[in-house]
N, C-alpha and C positions, 0 to 999 in steps of 0.2 A: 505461473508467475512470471513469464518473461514477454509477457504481453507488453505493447506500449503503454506507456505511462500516460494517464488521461485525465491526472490531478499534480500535486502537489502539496503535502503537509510543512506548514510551516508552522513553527512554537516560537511563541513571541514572550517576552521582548527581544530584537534581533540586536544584536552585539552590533561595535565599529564596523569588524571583518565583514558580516552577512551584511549590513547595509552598502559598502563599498560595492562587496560585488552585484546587491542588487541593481546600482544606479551603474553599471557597468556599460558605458554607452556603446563598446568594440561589440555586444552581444546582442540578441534577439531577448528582450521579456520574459519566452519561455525558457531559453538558458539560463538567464539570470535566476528566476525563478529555483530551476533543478540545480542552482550551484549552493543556494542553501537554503532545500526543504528536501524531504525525504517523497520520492516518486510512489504515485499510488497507483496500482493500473487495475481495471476490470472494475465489477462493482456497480451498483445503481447508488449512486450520490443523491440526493434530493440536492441540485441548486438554490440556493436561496439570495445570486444576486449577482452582481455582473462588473469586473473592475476595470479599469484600462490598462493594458499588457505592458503600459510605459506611461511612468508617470513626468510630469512637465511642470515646472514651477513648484514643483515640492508639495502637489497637493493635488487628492484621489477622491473622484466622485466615485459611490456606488450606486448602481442601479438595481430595482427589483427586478425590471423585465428587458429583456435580451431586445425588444425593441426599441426601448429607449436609452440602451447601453451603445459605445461607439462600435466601429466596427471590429475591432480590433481587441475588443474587452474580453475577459478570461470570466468563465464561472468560477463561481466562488460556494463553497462548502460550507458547513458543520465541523468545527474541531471535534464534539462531541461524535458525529457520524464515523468521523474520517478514523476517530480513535477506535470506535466500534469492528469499524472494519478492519484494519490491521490487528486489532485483538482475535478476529475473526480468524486470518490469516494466519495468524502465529501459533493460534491450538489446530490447525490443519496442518502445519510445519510438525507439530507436537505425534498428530497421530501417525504424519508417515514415516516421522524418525521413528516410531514404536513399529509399525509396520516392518519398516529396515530393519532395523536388530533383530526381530523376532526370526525374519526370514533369512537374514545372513549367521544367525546361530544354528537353523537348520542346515544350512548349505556347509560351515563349518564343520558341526558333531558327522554330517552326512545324513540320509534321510533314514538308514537302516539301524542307526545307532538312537536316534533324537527320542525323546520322551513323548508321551502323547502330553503333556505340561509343556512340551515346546510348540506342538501341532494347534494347541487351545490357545494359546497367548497370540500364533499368528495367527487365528479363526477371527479372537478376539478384534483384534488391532484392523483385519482386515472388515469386518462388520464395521468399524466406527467408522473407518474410510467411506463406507458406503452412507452414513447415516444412521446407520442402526446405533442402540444402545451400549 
């Protein structure tokens, strides 16, 4: 998870604040951008379109294909996807907090003391990690 950020989720409709700092000329697009949507990184996105990183006169072509988008145009996403995959992320968050507990209760009780109901729970926890069921 500390990969670079290689998207940006935004949840619309953007407030006064969020649009000030998007039109925020001191910055680069892609700051403006991470100053208010939530950073996505990793992941295969399917693009579906292409924006300009800075808009001008208060009004935004999109494009389908990256060749006839500027140069300087940002892919554009799936809210749908984007939510997929942070849902993604947040039950992998889910399994390795279980993973943690399970193995810092062993290291806690000690291993000579711990139950085999403690040794199952981190089998368990540690299989989901991997994929298993």
């Amino acid at each position: 998870m500390s990969d670079k950020p290689t998207g940006v989720f935004v949840r619309l409709p953007l407030d006064e604040a969020q649009i000030m700092k998007l039109y925020n000329p001191k910055k680069s697009g892609n700051e403006n951008l991470l100053a208010i949507g939530t950073p996505v990184t990793g992941g295969k996105l399917k693009i579906v379109g292409y924006a300009p990183s800075h808009l001008e006169g208060g009004w935004c072509a999109i494009f389908r294909k990256k060749s006839d988008a500027l140069k300087s145009s940002i892919p554009l996403v799936r809210q749908s996807d984007v939510q997929a995959h942070i849902a993604a992320l947040e039950a992998e968050v889910v399994r390795l907090r279980e993973y943690y507990e399970a193995c810092e209760a062993i290291f806690e009780t000690g291993v000579i003391n711990s139950t085999p109901e403690m040794f199952r729970r981190k089998d368990r926890s540690r299989e989901s990690l991997k994929g298993g069921s």
